[in-house]
N, C-alpha and C positions, 0 to 999 in steps of 0.2 A: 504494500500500500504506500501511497506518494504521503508527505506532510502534508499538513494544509498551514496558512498564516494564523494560525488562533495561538495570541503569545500573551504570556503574563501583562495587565494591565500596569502600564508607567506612565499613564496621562492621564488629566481631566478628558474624562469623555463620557457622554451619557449614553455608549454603545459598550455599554459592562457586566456583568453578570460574575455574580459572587460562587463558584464551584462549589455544588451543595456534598461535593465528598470531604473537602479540606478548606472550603470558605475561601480560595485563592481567590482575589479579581484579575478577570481575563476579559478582551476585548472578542466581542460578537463579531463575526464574518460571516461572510455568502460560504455556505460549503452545499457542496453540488448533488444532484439527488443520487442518493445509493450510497453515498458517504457519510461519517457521523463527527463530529468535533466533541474532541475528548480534552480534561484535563490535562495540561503541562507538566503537571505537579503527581497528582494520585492516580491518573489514569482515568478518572473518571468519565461516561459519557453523559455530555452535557446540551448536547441535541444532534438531531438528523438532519442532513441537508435537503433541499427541495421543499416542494411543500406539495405533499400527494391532498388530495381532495378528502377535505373527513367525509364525503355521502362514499366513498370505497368503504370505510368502516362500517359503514352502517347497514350498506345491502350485503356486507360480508356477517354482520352481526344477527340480521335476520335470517340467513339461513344455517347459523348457526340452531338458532329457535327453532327451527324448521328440522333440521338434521335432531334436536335433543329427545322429543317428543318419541319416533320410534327408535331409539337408540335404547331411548328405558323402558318403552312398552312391550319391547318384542323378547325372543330371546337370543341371545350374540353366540349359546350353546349349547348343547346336544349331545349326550351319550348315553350310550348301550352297557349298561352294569347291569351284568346278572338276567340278562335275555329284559331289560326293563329299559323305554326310553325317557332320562331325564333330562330334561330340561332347562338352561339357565336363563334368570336376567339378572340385570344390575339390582334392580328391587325386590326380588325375591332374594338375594345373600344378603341384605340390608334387615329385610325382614327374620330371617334364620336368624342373624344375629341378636336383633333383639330377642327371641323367641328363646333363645340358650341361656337369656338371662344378662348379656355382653351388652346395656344398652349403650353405655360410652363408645364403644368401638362401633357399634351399628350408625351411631350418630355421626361419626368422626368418617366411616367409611359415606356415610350419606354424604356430609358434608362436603369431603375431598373430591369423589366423583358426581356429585349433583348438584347439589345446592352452589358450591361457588361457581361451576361453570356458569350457572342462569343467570344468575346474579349479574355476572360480569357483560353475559351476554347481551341482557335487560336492560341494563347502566347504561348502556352505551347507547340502544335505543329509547332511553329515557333521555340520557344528555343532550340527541339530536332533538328530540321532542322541546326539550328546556331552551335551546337557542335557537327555535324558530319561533317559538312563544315568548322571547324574553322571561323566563323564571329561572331565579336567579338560584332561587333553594333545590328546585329540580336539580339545575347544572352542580351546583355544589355537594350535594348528596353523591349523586350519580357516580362524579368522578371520585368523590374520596371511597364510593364503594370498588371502582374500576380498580385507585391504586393500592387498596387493601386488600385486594382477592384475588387477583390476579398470579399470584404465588399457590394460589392454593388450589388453584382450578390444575385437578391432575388424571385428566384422560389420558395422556400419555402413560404416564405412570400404571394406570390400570388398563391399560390396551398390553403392555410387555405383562402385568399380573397375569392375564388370559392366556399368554403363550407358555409362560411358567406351570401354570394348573395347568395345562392342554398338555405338555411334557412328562409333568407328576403322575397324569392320568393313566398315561398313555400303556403302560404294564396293567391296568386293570381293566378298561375299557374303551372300546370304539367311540370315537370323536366326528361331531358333525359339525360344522361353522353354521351358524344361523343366523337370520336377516338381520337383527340389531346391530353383531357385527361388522358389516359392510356400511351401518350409517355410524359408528363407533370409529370407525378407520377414518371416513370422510369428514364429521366433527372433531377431529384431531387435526386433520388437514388444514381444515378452513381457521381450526382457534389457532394454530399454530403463526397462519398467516394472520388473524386477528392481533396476537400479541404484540408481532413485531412489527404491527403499524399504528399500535396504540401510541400516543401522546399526550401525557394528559397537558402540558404546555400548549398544545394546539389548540385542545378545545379549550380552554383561557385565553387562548390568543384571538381566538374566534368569538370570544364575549366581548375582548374588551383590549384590543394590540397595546402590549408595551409602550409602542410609542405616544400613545393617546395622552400619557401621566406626564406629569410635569419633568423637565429633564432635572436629575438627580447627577450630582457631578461624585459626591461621594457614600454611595451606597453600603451598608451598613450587615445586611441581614439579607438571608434569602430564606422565602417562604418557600415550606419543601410541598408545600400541597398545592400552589399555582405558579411554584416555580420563577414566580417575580422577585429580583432584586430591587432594593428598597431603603433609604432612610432608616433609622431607628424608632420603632414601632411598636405600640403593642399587639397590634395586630395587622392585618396583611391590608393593603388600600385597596386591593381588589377583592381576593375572597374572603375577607373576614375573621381568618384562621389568625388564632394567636401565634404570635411570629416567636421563636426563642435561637441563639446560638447555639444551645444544647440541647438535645434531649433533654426534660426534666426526669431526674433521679434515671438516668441511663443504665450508668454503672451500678448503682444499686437492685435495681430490677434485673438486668444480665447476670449479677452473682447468683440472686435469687434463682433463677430461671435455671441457670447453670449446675448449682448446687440440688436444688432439688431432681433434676434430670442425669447428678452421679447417682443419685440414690435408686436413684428409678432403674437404672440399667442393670443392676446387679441383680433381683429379681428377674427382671427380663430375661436372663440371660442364663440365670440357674432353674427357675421355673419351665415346666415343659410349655412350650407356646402353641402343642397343639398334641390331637390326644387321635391315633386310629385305631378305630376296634374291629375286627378282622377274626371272624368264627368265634366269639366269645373271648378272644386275646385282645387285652388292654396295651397298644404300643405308646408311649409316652415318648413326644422328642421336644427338647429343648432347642434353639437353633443352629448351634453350633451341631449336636447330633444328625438333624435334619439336613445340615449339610455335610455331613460324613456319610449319611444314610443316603444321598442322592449320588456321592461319588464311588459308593461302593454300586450302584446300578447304571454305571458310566455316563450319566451325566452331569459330566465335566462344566458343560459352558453356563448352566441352570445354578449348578453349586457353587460355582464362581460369582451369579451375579446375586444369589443370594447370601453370601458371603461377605461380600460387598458392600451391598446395599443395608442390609441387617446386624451386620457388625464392625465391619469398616465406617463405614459412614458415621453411624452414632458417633463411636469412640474419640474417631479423629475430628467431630464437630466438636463436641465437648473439649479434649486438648486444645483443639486452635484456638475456642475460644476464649479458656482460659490465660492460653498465651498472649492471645492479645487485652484481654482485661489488666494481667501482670506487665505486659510492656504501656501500659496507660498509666497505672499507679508508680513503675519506678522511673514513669518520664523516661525512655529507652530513645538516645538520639539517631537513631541509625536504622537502618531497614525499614522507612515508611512505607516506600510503594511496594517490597515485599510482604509490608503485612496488608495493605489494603489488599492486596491480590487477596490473599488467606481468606480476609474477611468476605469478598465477592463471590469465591468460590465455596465458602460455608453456606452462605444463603443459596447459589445458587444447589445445589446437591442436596441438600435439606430435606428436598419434596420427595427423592427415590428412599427412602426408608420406609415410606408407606405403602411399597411392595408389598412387603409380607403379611401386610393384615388385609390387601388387596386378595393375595391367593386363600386366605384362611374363610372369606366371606364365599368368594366362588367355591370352594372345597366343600366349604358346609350346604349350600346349594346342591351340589353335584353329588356328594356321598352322603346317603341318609338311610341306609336302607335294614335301619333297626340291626340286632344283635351280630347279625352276618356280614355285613360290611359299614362300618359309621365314622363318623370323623367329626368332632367338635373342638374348640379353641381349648387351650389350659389357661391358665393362672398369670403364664408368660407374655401371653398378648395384649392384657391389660396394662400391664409396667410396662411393655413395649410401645403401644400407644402414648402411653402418658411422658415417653421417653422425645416419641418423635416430635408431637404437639409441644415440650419444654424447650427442644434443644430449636424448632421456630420459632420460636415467640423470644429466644434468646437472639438468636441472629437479628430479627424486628429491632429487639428494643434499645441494642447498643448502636450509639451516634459514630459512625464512623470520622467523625472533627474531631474528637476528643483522641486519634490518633495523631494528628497531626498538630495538635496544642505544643508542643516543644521543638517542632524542624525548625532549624535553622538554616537561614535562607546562605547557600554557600556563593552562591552566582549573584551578580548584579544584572546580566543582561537577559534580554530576553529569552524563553524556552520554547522552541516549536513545539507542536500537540499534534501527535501524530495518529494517526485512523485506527 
């Protein structure tokens, strides 16, 4: 990728914007469509070039609505256990789960693969409804719904679960793909394209452009939820959002978050997180077993990703974080943009740990068939849960500025900001 001219601000200009990764002031430029203008300093990106038409969002949003409807109503699977054909959908293993008595995971699985996608999808066609009607509270809802859920919408995530269980299966019974998922493939397609042309700067720029407000020569503050740089405020001059340089209580709530989610893993992890019962034999696997138990049936590439995903990922969330909580409190002057990376790539990977409680709803779905062959969650997938939803709302809650509260500026001159 070429540089673009986007350099550390060293003049009065009211073409500035405060980098909401490390608060750097940097000078605004034209950058060209298909390209993005990142931070000098943390890497951060701080917008995309071009300007695509937000109605692409929207009739991409609506057939998202359109694709969700038989995605949950049908069923995406199909097998032959025991000369018997079952059946799967997304809300029938929703349903089992609560029915075993698991309502938190049932809810957490609803919410991950249903509820947040709509939401998002809904937002979006709500925010278009709010700026052709001027409502101001629509637009503002809308979008702080788009950029709070948007993380959490994991069709993906549970599109690879069904190949996982379709794998697991695959020793006990014949396998049929079924219509939900053909529309499950294709609402992956389209939210995938949806995401990466979400802005929520656009649609605020589309309320109400930047340049409308008074020119600001030394900006102060940038509001992280319309993305306006600003004067010191108590609240935002366009959305209303109380403005701050830090998270309040950031670091506080990340220990919490963090501390409670070591505790949480060690049950996860010695408790069995799922339970098959097989001719009257009770098999108990904890996860690490369950992935000893899939590699002794040579599936190598399954064990690996739940491996991965189920215990890789927690652990090293938890470490980074706390690494980077300890380089915030001993003021650490070195390796900023390597830990902003750490911290990017903690949020982003966050969402694949919710595999495993993905395969556990389809499993209880798909094996039911009383004393002869059954499959219910254990003890483990509750603390696994409460692992995955702690170790988010950790990554959420820590301000990534309060890394960069001790750099010391080594250079005087200007820094290119590369794509």
């Amino acid at each position: 990728m070429s540089s673009t001219p986007l350099t550390q601000h060293t003049s009065n200009t009211n073409h500035l914007r405060l980098c909401q990764g490390c608060e750097l002031p940097v000078d605004v430029v034209d950058v060209p469509r298909g390209k993005s203008a990142h931070c000098p300093r943390c890497g951060t990106q701080l917008y995309r070039g071009g300007s695509p038409s937000l109605s692409g969002n929207l009739a991409i949003a609506v057939t998202c609505l359109l694709l969700f409807f038989p995605a949950h109503a049908f069923d995406f699977l199909t097998i032959r256990l025991i000369g018997v054909m079952i059946p799967a959908s997304l809300s029938a293993g929703i349903i089992a789960l609560a029915n075993e008595g698991y309502v938190i995971l049932a809810l957490l699985v609803f919410f991950c693969s249903s509820l947040a996608p709509f939401l998002v999808f809904a937002s979006i066609v709500t925010a278009h409804i709010a700026l052709r009607y001027h409502w101001f509270l629509g637009l503002r809802y809308s979008v702080w719904i788009m950029q709070q859920l948007k993380a959490w919408a994991m069709i993906d995530v549970f599109l690879v679960s069904v190949a996982v269980s379709s794998f697991k299966l695959s020793d006990y019974a014949d396998i049929f793909i079924g219509p939900a998922l053909f529309s499950l493939v294709l609402l992956q397609i389209f939210t995938v394209l949806l995401l990466s042309r979400i802005s929520i700067r656009r649609y605020w720029e589309a309320w109400k452009p930047e340049q409308d407000y008074p020119a600001q020569t030394d900006k102060q503050v940038h509001c992280h939820h319309c993305h306006l740089s600003q004067h010191e405020n108590a609240r935002c001059i366009r959305c209303y959002h109380p403005l701050y340089h830090r998270k309040p209580r950031s670091i506080e709530r990340t220990w919490a978050y963090v501390i409670a989610a070591s505790i949480a893993i060690i049950p996860a992890n010695l408790l069995p997180i799922s339970i098959l019962i097989t001719n009257g034999q009770r098999l108990e696997d904890t996860i690490l077993s369950g992935v000893a138990s899939l590699m002794n049936s040579g599936m190598y590439g399954i064990a690996a990703i739940i491996f991965v995903a189920s215990i890789v990922v927690p652990v090293m969330k938890i470490f980074g974080l706390i690494y980077l909580l300890l380089a915030i409190r001993y003021r650490r002057s070195r390796y900023h943009r390597q830990r902003m990376s750490i911290f990017y790539a903690i949020k982003w990977v966050g969402k694949w740990s919710v595999l495993d409680l993905f395969v556990i709803a389809i499993m209880l779905t798909l094996v039911d068939r009383g004393q002869l062959l059954n499959f219910i969650p254990g003890d483990g997938a509750l603390a696994f849960g409460f692992v995955v939803v702690l170790t988010m709302l950790a990554a959420e809650s820590l301000d990534p500025r309060l890394l960069w509260d001790n750099y010391q500026q080594e250079t005087k001159h200007s820094e290119s900001c590369n794509e």
